[in-house]
C-alpha positions in Angstrom: -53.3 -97.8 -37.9 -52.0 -96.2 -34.5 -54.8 -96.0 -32.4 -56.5 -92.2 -31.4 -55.0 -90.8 -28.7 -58.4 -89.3 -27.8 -61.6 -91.1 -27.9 -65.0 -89.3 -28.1 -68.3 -90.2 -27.1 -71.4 -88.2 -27.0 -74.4 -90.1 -25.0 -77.3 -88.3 -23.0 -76.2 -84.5 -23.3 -72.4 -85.6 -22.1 -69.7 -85.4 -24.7 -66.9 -87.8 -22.9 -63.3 -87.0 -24.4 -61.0 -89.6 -22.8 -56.5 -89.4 -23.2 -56.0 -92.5 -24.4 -52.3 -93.3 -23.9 -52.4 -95.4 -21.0 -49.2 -96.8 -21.7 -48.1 -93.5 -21.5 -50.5 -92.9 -18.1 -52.1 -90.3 -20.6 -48.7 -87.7 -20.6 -49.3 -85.1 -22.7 -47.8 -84.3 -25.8 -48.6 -81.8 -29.2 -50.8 -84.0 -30.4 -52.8 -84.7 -27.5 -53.1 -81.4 -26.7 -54.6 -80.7 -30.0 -56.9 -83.7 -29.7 -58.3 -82.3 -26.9 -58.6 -78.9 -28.2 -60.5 -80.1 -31.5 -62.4 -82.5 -29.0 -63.7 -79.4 -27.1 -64.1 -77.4 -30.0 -66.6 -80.2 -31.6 -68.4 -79.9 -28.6 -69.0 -76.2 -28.9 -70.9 -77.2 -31.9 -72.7 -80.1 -30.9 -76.2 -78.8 -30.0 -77.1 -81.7 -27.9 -73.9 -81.4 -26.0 -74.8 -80.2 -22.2 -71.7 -81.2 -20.6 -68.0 -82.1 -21.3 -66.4 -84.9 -19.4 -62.7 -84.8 -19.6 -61.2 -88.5 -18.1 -58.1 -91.0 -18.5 -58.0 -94.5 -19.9 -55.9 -97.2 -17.9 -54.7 -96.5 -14.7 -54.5 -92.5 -14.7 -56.0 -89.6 -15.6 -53.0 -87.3 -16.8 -49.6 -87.9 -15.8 -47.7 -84.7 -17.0 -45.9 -83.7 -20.2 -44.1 -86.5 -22.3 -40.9 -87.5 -21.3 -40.2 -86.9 -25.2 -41.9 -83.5 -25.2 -39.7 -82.5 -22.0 -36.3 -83.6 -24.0 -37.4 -81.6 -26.7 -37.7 -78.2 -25.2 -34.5 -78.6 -23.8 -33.2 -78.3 -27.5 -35.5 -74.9 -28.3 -34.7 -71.0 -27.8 -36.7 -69.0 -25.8 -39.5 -67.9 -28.2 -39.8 -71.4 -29.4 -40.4 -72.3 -26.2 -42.7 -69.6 -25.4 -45.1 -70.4 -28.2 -45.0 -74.3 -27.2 -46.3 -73.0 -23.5 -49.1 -71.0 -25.0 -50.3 -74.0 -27.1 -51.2 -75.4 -23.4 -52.4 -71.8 -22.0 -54.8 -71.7 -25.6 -56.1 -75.4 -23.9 -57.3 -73.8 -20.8 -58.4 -70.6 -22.1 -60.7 -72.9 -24.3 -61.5 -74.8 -21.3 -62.7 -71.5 -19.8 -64.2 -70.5 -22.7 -66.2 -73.3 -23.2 -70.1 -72.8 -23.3 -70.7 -76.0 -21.3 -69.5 -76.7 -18.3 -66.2 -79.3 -18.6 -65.8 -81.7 -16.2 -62.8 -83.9 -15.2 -63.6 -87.4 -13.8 -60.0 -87.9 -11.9 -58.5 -91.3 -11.2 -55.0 -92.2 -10.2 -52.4 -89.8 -10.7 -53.5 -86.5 -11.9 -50.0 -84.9 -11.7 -48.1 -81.8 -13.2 -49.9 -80.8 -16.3 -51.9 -83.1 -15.6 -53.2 -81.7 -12.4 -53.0 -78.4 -14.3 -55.7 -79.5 -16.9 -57.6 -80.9 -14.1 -57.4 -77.6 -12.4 -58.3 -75.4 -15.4 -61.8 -77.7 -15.8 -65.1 -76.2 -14.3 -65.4 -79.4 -11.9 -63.6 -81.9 -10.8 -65.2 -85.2 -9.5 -62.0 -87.5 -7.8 -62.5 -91.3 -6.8 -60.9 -91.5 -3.3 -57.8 -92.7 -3.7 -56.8 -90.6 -6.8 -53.3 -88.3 -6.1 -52.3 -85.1 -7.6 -49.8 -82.8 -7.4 -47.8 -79.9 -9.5 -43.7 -81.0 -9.1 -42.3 -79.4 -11.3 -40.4 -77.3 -9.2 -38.1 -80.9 -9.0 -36.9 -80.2 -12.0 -36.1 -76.8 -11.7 -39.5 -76.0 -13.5 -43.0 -73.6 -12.8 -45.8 -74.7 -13.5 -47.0 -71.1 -14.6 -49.5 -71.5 -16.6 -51.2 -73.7 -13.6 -50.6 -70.7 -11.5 -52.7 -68.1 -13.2 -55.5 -70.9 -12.2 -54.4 -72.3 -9.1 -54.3 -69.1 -7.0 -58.4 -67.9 -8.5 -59.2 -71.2 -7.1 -57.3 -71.5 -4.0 -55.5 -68.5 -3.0 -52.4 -66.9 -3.7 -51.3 -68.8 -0.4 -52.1 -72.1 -0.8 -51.2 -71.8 -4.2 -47.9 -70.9 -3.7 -47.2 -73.8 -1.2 -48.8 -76.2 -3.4 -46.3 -74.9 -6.2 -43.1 -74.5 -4.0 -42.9 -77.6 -2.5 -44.7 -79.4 -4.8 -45.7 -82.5 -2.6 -48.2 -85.1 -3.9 -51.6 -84.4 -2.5 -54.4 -86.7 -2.1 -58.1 -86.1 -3.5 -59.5 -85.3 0.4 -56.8 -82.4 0.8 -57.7 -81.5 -2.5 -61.2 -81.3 -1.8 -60.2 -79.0 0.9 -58.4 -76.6 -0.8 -61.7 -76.5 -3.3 -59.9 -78.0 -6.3 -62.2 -81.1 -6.2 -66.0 -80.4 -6.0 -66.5 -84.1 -5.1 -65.0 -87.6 -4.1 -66.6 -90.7 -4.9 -65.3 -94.2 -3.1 -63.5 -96.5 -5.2 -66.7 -98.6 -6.1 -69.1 -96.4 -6.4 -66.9 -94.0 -8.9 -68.2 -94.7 -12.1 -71.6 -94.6 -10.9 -71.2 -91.4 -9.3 -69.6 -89.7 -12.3 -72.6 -90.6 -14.1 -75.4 -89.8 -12.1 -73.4 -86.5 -11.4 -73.0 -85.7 -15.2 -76.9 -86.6 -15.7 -77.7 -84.2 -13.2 -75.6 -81.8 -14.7 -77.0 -82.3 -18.2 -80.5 -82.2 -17.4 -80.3 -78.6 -16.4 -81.6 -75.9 -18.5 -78.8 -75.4 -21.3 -79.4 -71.5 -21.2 -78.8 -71.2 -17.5 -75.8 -73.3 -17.0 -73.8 -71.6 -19.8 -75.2 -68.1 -18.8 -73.9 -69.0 -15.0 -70.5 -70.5 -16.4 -69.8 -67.3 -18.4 -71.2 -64.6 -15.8 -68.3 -66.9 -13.7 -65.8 -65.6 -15.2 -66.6 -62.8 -16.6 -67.0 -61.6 -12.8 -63.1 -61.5 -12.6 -62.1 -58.4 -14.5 -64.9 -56.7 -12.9 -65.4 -54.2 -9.8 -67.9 -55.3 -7.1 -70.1 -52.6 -8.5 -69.5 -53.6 -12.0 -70.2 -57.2 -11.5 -73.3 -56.1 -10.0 -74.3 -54.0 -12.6 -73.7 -56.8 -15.2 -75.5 -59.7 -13.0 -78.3 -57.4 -13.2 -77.9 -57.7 -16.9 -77.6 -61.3 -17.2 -80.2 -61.7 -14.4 -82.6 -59.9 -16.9 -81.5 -62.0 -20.0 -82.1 -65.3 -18.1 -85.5 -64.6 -17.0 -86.2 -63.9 -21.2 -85.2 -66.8 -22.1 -87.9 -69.9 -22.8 -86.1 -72.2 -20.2 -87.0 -69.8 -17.4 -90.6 -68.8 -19.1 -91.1 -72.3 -19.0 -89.4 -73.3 -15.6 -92.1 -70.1 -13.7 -95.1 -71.8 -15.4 -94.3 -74.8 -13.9 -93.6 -73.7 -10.0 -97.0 -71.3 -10.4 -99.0 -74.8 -12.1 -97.5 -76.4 -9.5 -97.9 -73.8 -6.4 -102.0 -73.0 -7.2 -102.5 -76.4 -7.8 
């Protein structure tokens, strides 16, 4: 039997999916892709799942596409090709979609559509000396999909630099440009993704997917519509037992 090329773990509230093709460095191919996408979906179900953890076995997280998937769509027609590309966009629309938040834990290279599923997770937690980078414009390529990402999180400028020249970045310029939320040394990485998923999972449930949602949600709003929804989500959370329960404590805890 050919071993998964996706390994899942739930431990503690964290549902870890890990690529596992490391003699690959995790490309990504069909298959993966729909690994992932049935990993995340099992998730969604999972009510003791608080948090996704997307990482790499072996020396990478995500190298890019396949170098057999890339010879193959040099052999399709043009709506071939277009529904191959939203089989990827369907991946981080799920990603988006997601009621809890989904985390990558980046090592190595995270590069091309790699560094596009990277991008298209909630967080990203990077050990120092992990390098990414979207250069596909090398091969004549755009990373599109990346883009409708890339410029919500960093700007239409940087995006388009990041795109156009398509230099390999590492994890302290990408904290910078506020596609890594954290950097972990070298050592201290694994412990740092854990204790940073724990926190993450011992959070009310109702509050981190309402937050996650009202995210997003915010971007096809006006200011004033976004208010006038917050206020609506505002109200919601304060129903829910989580927050009953949280302002019974602070007033125990604040007369006492």
């Amino acid at each position: 039997m050919t071993a998964s090329v996706l390994l899942s773990e739930v431990a503690d509230g964290i549902a870890t999916l890990t690529l596992n093709r490391p003699d690959k460095r995790n490309a990504l191919n069909g298959e993966l892709v729909q690994a992932i996408k049935d990993g995340l979906g099992a998730a969604a179900e999972d009510e003791t799942v608080r948090v996704v953890a997307l990482r790499g076995a072996g020396k990478d997280f995500c190298s890019g596409a396949d170098l057999a998937e890339m010879e193959r769509i040099t052999t399709m027609g043009l709506e071939e090709n277009v529904e191959d590309a939203r089989s990827l966009g369907a991946l981080f629309q799920q990603i988006r979609d997601h009621p809890q938040p989904v985390v990558a834990a980046v090592h190595g290279r995270a590069l091309a559509g790699g560094c596009g599923l990277a991008s298209a997770c909630d967080l990203v937690l990077a050990r120092e000396d992990a390098e990414f980078g979207y250069p596909e414009v090398y091969l004549g390529f755009v990373p599109a999909l990346v883009m409708t990402i890339l410029r919500r999180k960093v700007g239409e400028g940087e995006a388009f630099h990041l795109v156009a020249q398509g230099d390999r970045f590492d994890a302290q310029e990408a904290h910078r440009l506020g596609l890594v939320t954290t950097i972990f040394a070298a050592d201290a990485f694994e412990s740092g993704v854990t204790r940073y998923l724990g926190r993450l999972a011992a959070k009310p449930a109702s509050a981190v997917t309402m937050t996650k949602s009202l995210l997003y949600e915010l971007d096809d709003l006006s200011f004033a519509n976004g208010l006038d929804h917050a206020a609506r989500v505002n109200a919601e959370a304060r129903m829910t037992e989580a927050c009953q329960e949280g302002i019974r404590r602070f007033l125990e805890k604040s007369s006492g």
